[in-house]
N, C-alpha and C positions, 0 to 999 in steps of 0.2 A: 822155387819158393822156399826161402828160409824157413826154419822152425817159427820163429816170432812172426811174421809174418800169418803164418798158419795157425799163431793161435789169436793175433787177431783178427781175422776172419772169421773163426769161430764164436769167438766172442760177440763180433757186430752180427752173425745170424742169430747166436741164442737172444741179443738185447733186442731184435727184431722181432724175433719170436715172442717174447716176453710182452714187448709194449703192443703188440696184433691181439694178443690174446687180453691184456688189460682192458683194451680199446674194445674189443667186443662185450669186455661186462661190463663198461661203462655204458656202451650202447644199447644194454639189454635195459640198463637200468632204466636210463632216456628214453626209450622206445617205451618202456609198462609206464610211465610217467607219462607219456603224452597220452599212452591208449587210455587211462585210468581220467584225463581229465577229459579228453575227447568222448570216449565212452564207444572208441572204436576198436575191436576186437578182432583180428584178421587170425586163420586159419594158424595152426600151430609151426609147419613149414616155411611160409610167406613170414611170418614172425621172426625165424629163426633166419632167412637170405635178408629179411631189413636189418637185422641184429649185426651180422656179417658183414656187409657192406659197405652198415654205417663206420663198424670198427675199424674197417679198410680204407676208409677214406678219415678216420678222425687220426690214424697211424701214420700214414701218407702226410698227412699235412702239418704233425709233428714232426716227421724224419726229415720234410721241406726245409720247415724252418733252423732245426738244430745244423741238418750238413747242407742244403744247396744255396739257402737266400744270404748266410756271410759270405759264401764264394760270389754269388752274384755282387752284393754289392761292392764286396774287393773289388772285385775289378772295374764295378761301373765307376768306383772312385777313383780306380785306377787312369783310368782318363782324366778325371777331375784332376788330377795330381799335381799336372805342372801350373795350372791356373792358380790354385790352392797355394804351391810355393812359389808364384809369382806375386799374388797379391797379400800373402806373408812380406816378402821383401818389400813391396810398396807401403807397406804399412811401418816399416821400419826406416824409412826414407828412403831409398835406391828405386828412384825413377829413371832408371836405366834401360828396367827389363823390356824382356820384346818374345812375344811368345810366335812360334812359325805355327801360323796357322792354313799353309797349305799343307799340314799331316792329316788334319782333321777331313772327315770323310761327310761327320757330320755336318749337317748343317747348322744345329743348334749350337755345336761346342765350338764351326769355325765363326761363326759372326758372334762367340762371346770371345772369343781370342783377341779377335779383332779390336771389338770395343775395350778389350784392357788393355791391349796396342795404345790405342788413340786415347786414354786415359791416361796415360804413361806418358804420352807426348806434351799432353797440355800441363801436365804436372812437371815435370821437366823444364818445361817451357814458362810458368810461372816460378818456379824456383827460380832461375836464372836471373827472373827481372826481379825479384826478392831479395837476391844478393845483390843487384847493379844497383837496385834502392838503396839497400843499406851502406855499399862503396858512396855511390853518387851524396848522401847526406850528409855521409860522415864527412867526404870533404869538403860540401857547404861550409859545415858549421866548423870544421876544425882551421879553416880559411882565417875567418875573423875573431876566433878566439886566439889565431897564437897571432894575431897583430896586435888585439889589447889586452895580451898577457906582455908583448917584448914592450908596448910603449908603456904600459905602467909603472915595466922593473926598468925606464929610461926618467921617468916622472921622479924619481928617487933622488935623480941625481942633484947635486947642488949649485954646478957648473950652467944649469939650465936660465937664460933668460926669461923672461915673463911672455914675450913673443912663442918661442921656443911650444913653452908648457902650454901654453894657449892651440897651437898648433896640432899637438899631441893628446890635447884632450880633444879638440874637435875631431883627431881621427878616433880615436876610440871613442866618442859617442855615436860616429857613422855608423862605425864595423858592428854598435850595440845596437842601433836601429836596425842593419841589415839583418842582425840576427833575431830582433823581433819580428822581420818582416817574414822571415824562412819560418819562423815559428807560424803566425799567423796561416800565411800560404797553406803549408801542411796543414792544419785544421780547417782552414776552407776545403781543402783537395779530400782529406778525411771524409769531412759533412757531406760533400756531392757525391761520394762513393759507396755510400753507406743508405740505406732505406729511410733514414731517419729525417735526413738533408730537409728545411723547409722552403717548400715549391708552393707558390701561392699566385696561379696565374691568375692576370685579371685586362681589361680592356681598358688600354691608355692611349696618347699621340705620341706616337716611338719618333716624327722628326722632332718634337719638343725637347722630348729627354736627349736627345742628341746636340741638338745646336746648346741648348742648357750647358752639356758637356763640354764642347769646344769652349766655348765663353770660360768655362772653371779653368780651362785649360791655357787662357789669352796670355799671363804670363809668361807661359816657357815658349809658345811659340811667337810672340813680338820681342820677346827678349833675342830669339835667333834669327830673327827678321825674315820668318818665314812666308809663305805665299800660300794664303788657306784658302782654298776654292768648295765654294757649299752648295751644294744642289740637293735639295731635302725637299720630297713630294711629303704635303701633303698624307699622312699613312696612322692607320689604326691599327693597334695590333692586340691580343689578349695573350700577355706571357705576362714573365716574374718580371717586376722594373726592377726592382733590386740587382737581380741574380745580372740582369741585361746590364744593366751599366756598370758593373763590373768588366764585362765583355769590353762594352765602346771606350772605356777609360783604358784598359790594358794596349788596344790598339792605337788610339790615339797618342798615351805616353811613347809607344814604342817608336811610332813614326817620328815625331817632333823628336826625340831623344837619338835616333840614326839619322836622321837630314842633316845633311851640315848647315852652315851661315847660309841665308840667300837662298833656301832650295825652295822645295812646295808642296803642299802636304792637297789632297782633292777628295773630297769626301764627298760620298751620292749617297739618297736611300731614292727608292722607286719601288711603287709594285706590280706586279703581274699578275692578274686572275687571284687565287688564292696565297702567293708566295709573295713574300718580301725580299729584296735584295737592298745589302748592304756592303757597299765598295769603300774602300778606305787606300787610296795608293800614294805613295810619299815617292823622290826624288834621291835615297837615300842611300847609303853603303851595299844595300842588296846582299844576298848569299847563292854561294855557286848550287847548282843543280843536287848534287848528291846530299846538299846538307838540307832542301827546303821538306825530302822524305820524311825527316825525324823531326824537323821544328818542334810539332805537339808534342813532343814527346817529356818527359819530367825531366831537369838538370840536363839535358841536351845541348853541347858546347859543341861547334865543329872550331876547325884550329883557324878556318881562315874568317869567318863569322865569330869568333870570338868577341871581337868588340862591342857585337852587337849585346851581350851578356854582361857587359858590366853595371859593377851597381842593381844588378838584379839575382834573384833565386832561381832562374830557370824554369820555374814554374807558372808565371802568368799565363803563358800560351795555354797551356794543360791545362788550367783550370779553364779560363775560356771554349777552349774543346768541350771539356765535359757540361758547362753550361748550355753550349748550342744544341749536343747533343739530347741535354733534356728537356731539350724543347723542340724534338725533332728536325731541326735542320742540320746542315752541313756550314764548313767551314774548309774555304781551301785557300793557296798563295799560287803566289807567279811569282818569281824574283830573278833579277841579273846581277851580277857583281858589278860596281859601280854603276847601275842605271836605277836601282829603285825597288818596291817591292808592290805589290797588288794585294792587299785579303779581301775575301768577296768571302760572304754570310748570306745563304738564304734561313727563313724562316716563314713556317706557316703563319698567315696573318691571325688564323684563328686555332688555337689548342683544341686538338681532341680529348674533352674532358674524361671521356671514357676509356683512354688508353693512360695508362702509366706511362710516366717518365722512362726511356729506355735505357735498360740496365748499363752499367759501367765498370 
């Protein structure tokens, strides 16, 4: 043992010394304090082992706190540590991390490892579709602005016929509808995602508002000389009519819009016990198997299904989704390439007023 060393050791017995003996005249003082209010008086010996003891233990739980309880918690935070600079870096963006939580013995520190795992993941995981948003809009809308930026600076020229400029303005007031259309879209898709969205279900005749539909619709489809097949029971239902015939008008357009000349569009509602079904199958361009997974999906384009996106934002499907969903049903397809496509909609006939719309 060094000199230094030995002196201090010497030093930490006399500061030991020092605070035992303080500790005892605190305690003598405490001990006449209580006998004085109690009015208990114990023998002059027994006085002097309560005196002692007390100062033994008020010493003890002083020299606890100064030297063993920071070492305690060092290290219990030492365990804390990697979770600590794990969730540092999540908070600074990097949903990368991944903590190995088969080190952990405990049980409480492995299932919180775990759950900032699985926090990580789904943070990760909405990032990604954060950025595929903001790729996927950006070339919505940068589409049809650089068409009625290049035919404007063509609108200029003085070589142009009256035909010509005629033709050029009709495209640039499409590409301006389409872009009010993507605007709108987005504010609808906003509204359904958001708590605020207004849901106002109530009890109507959903074949009414249906066949009502098709009729608004008789232009586009006798214009392609289509074959509209309607089979509509009879059906009451208590949802949004609003929110709903947004739904049947986006299916509807979409069918008439991929059937070609001549084809046939077959629209059923029917119900079953408490559940509605609504089939809607057209004779139309169809999409290969791998592309019918992501349909719902926002700005969803596969390369061989492309056709089926024009003239549109990509978006009608997605909102329709999210509509059925808050009214608890489902929403699924069938489709082949050149044979046609299937969507089938059920819906509870009657809303459970006491459950919320399911989150989105």
């Amino acid at each position: 043992m060094t000199t230094k060393q030995k002196l201090w050791l010497v030093m930490i017995r006399v500061f030991c010394l020092l605070l035992l003996s303080g500790m005892i005249v605190v305690a003598f003082f405490l001990t006449a304090l209580l006998y004085h209010l109690t009015g208990f008086h114990p023998p002059a010996f027994l006085a002097q082992v309560i005196n002692s003891l007390l100062g033994l233990v008020l010493a003890g739980l002083i020299l606890l706190s100064v030297f063993l309880l920071p070492g305690i918690q060092r290290n219990r935070m030492g365990v804390f540590q990697p979770i600590i600079e794990a969730l540092e870096r999540i908070a600074r963006g990097d949903f990368t991390v991944r903590l190995d939580h088969g080190i952990h013995a405990d049980a409480l520190l492995k299932e919180l490892a775990i759950s900032v795992n699985q926090m990580t993941l789904e943070l990760n995981r909405m990032e990604q579709m954060r950025q595929a948003f903001i790729s996927d809009i950006s070339h919505e809308i940068q589409s049809p602005l650089t068409s009625i930026r290049g035919f404007a600076q063509t609108l200029h020229g003085d070589h142009l016929s009256a035909a010509d400029r005629d033709h050029y303005l009709s495209i640039i007031k499409a590409e301006s509808t389409r872009l009010s259309q993507l605007a709108g879209n987005l504010l609808k898709l906003a509204s359904l995602e958001s708590e605020r969205a207004p849901f106002e279900p109530r009890s109507y005749q959903l074949d009414k508002q249906v066949r009502h539909l098709i009729l608004l619709c008789e232009p586009q489809w006798t214009g392609k000389a289509l074959d509209i097949d309607i089979s509509l029971e009879e059906t009451a239902i208590a949802a949004d009519e609003d929110l709903l015939s947004q739904v049947w008008l986006n299916l509807l357009h979409n069918s008439i819009k991929f059937t070609p000349d001549g084809g046939s569009v077959r629209v059923a509602l029917y119900r079953q016990g408490n559940i509605i079904t609504f089939i809607i199958a057209d004779t139309g361009i169809g999409m290969a198997t791998e592309d019918q997974i992501h349909i719902f999906e926002r700005f969803y384009k596969a390369d061989k299904s492309r056709e089926r996106t024009r003239d549109g934002s990509g978006l009608g499907l997605s909102i329709a989704k999210k509509i059925v969903e808050m009214h608890h049903g489902t929403i699924g397809l069938t489709s082949e390439l050149g044979v046609g496509s299937t969507f089938t909609i059920s819906l509870p006939a009657e809303y459970a007023e006491e459950e919320s719309p399911l989150p989105i």
